[in-house]
C-alpha positions as CSV (number, residue, x, y, z in Angstrom):
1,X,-26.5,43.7,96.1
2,X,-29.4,44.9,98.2
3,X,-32.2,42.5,96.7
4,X,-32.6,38.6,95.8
5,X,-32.3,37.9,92.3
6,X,-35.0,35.3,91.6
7,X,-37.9,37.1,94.1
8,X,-36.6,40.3,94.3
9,X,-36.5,39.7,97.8
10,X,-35.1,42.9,99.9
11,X,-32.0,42.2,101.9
12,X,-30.3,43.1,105.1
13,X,-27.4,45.8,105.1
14,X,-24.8,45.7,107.8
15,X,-25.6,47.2,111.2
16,X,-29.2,48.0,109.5
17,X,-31.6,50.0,112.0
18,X,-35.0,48.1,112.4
19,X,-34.0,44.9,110.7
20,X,-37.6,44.1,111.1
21,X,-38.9,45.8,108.5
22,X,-36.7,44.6,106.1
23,X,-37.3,41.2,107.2
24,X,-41.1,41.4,107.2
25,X,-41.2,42.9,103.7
26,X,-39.0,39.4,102.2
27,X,-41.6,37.4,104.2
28,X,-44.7,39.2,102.5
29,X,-43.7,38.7,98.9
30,X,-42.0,35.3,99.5
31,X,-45.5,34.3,101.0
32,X,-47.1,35.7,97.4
33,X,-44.7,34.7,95.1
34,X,-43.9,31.2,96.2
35,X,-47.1,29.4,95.3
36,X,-48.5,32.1,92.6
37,X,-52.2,32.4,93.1
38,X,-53.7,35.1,91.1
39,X,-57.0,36.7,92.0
40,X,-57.8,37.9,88.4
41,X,-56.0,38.8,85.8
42,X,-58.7,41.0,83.4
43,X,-59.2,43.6,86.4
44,X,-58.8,47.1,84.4
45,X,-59.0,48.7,87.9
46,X,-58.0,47.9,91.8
47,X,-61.0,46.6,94.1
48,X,-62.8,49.8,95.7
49,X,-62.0,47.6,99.4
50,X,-59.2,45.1,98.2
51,X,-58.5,42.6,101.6
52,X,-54.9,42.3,103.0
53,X,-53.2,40.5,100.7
54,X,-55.3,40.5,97.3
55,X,-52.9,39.9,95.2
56,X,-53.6,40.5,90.5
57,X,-51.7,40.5,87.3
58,X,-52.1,44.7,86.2
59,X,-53.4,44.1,82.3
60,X,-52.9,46.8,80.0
61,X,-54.8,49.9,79.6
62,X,-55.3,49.6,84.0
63,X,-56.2,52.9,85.6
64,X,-56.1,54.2,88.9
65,X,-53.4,53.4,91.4
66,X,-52.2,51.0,88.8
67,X,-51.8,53.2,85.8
68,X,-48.9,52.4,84.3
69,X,-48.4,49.2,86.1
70,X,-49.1,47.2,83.1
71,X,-47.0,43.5,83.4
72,X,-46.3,43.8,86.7
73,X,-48.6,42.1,89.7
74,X,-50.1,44.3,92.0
75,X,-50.0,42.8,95.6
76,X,-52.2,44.6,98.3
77,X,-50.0,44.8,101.6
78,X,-50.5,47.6,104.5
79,X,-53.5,49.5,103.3
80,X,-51.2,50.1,99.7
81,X,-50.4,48.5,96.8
82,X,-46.6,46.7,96.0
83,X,-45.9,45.8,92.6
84,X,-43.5,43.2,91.7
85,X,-42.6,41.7,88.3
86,X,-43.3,38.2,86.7
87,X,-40.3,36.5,85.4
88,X,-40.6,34.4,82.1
89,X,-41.5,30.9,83.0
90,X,-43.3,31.6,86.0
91,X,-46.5,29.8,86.6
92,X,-49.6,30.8,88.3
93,X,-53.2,29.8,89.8
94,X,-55.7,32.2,88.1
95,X,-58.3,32.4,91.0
96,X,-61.0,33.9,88.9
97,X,-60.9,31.4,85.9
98,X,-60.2,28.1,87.7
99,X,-57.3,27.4,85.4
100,X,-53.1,28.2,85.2
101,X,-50.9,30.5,83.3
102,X,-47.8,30.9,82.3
103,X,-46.0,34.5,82.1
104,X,-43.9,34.2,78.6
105,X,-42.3,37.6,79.2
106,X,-45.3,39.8,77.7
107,X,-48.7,38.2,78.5
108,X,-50.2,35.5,80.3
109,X,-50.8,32.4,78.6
110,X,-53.5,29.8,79.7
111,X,-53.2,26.2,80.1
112,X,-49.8,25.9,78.8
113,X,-47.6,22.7,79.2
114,X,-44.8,23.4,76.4
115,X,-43.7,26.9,75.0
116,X,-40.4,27.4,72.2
117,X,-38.3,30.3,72.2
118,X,-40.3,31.8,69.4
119,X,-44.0,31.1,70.9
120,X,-45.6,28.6,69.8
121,X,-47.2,26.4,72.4
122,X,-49.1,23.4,73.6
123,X,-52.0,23.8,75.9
124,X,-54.2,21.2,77.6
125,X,-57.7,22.6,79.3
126,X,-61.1,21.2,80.4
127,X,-64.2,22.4,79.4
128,X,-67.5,22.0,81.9
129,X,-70.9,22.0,80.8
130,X,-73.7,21.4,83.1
131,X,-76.5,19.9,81.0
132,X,-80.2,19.6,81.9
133,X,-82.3,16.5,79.8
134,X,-85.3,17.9,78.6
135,X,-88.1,15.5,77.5
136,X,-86.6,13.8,74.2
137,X,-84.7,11.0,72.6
138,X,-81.8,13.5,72.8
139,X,-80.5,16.0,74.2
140,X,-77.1,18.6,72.9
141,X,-75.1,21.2,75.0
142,X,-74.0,24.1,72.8
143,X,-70.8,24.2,70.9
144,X,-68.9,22.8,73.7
145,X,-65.7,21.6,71.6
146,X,-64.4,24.7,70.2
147,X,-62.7,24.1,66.5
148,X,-59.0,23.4,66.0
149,X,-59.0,20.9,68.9
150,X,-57.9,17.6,69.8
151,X,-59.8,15.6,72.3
152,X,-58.8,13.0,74.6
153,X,-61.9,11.6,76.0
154,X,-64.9,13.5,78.1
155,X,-65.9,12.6,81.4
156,X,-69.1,13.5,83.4
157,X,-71.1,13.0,86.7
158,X,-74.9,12.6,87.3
159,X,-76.2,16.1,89.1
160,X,-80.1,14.7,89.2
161,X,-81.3,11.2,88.7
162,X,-81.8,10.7,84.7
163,X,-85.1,10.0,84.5
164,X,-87.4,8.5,81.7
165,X,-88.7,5.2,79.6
166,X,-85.1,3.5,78.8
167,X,-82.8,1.5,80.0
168,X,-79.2,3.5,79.3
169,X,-77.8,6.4,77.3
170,X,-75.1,7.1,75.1
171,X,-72.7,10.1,75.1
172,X,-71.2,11.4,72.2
173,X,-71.7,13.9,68.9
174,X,-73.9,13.7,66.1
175,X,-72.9,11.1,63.8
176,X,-71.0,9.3,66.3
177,X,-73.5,9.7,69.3
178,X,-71.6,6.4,71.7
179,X,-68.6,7.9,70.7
180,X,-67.6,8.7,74.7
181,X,-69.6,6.0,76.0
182,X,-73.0,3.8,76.0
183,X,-75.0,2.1,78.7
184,X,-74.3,4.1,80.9
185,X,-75.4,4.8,84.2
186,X,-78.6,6.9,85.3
187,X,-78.4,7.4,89.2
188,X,-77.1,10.8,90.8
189,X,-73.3,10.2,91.6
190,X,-72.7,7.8,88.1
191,X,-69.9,8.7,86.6
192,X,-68.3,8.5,82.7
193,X,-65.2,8.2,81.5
194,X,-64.7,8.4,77.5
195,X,-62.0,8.0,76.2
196,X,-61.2,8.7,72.3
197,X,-59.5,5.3,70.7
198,X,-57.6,7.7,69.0
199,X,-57.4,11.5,69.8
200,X,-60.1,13.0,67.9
201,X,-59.7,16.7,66.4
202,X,-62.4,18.7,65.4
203,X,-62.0,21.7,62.8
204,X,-65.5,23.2,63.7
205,X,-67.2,23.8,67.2
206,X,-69.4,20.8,68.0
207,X,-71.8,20.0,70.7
208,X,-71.8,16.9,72.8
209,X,-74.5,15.1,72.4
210,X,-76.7,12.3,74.7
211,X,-79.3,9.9,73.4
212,X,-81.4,7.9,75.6
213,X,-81.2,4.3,74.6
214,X,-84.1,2.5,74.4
215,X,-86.7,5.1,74.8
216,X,-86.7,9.1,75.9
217,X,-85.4,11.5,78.5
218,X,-88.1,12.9,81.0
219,X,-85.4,14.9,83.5
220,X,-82.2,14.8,85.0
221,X,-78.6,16.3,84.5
222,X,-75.3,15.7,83.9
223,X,-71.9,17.6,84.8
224,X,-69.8,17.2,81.3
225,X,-66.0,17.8,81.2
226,X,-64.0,17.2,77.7
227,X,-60.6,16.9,77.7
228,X,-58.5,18.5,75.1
229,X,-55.3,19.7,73.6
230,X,-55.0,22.9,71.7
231,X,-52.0,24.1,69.5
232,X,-50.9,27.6,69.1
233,X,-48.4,28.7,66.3
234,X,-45.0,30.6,66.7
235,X,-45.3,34.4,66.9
């Protein structure tokens, strides 16, 4: 047995010359691989001047030093590239996206809390909008909720002071526009916290929208967050 089983961590062999080396090696990829942080993994190519330690998941169709590295994670020690391989199960930090992953032995998946044996899976994410009020009674991001999903509640945080001539607003979607809330606050720093009385799923991409209760937006923004669960069928 010259390597860890789990990590792939190299060993020592008896009466080894320059233990060091071996040693050093374990404590570079035990420093990667124990919390999994990933800088991206959608880089086709390596950085032109990758720092000590950059460390991505090689997709397919990857050229240059890692051509036909595809699956394997590409970790940037000593001026060269070491490649190590994902086990099934493992979990990682996708630097580049803000959000996790889980390696199911081919790809990796996002935002996944439960996975069977023949792929089907259950994700939970968070969406972020940052919406500006324009002058109006109301005001809609884009198609924030994407279809097929099933939302919890939506949170959000003043950016800029809401400014106009009422007294509240309401947060929600069109033809349920205090669906995540009403009254609420208008200062920089207030915060929301909707929650669906029953999860809510939507079969078409909707927008969230915010009405001004009592009157019209002149300016201000809000930081909006909705919280959802997506299913994905087995393969």
């Amino acid at each position: 047995m010259t390597e860890t089983r789990q990590l792939a961590l190299p060993l020592l062999m008896p009466a080894q010359a320059q233990k060091h080396v071996t040693v050093n090696e374990a404590l570079v990829r035990l420093d990667a691989l124990a919390c999994l942080t990933l800088d991206s993994r959608m880089a086709e190519s390596p950085p032109p001047e990758p720092a000590e330690g950059a460390f991505h998941a090689v997709p397919q169709g990857a050229g240059g030093a890692w051509s036909g590295q595809a699956g394997r994670l590409a970790l940037h020690v000593n001026g060269g590239w070491l490649f190590l391989d994902p086990r099934p199960g493992w979990r990682a930090w996708i630097a580049d996206e803000a959000r996790p992953a889980l390696w199911d032995g081919a790809v990796w998946r996002s935002d996944v809390l439960a996975l069977s044996p023949s792929g089907a899976a259950t994700r939970a994410r968070i969406i972020e909008s940052l919406l500006t009020l324009a002058p109006g009674e109301s005001v809609e991001t884009g198609p924030l909720i994407p279809a097929g999903t099933m939302v919890t509640g939506v949170t959000g945080r003043g950016v800029a002071a809401v400014r106009g001539t009422l007294g509240g607003m309401a947060l929600g979607v069109a033809g349920a526009e205090d669906r995540y809330g009403h009254g609420l606050g208008l200062a920089a720093g207030s915060w929301i916290r909707g929650l669906s009385g029953a999860p809510v799923t939507y079969y078409a991409p909707t927008a969230l929208r915010v009405t001004a209760e009592g009157g019209a937006f002149a300016a201000g923004s809000l930081r909006l967050c909705v919280h959802l669960w997506e299913l994905d069928p087995p393969g």
